[in-house]
C-alpha positions in Angstrom: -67.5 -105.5 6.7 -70.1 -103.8 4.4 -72.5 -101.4 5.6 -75.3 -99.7 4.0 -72.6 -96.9 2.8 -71.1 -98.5 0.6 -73.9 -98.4 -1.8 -74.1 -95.4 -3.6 -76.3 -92.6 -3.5 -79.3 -91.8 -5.1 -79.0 -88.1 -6.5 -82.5 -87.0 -6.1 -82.1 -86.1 -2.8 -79.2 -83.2 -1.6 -76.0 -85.6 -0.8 -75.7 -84.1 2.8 -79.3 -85.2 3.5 -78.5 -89.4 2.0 -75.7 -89.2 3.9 -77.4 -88.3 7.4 -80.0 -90.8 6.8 -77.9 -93.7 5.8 -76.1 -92.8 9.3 -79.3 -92.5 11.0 -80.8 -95.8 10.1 -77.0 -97.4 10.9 -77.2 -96.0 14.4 -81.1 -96.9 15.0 -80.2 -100.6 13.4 -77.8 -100.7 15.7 -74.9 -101.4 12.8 -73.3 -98.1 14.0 -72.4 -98.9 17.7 -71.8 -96.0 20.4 -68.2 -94.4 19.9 -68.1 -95.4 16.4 -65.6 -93.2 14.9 -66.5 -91.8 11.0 -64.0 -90.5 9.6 -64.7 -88.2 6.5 -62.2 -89.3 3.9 -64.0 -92.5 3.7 -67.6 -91.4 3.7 -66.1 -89.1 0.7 -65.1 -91.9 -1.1 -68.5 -93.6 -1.2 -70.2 -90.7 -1.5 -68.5 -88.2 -3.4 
């Protein structure tokens, strides 16, 4: 499955910030379903 994290981040904007919007429009699309579980080590991955 491919979600909208695994394309990297644009570095204008502090990391932290991306990150909690890329979550935020996953959760409002609904791609991010209640209880989904994120586990840091891959967020790092894509993320750095």
């Amino acid at each position: 499955m491919s979600t909208t994290l695994d394309a990297p981040a644009q570095r204008s904007t502090p990391l932290h910030a991306q990150l909690l919007d890329t979550i935020g429009r996953q959760v409002v699309s609904g791609e991010l379903s209640p209880g989904t579980v994120l586990r840091i080590d891959p967020l790092d991955e894509r993320h750095g």
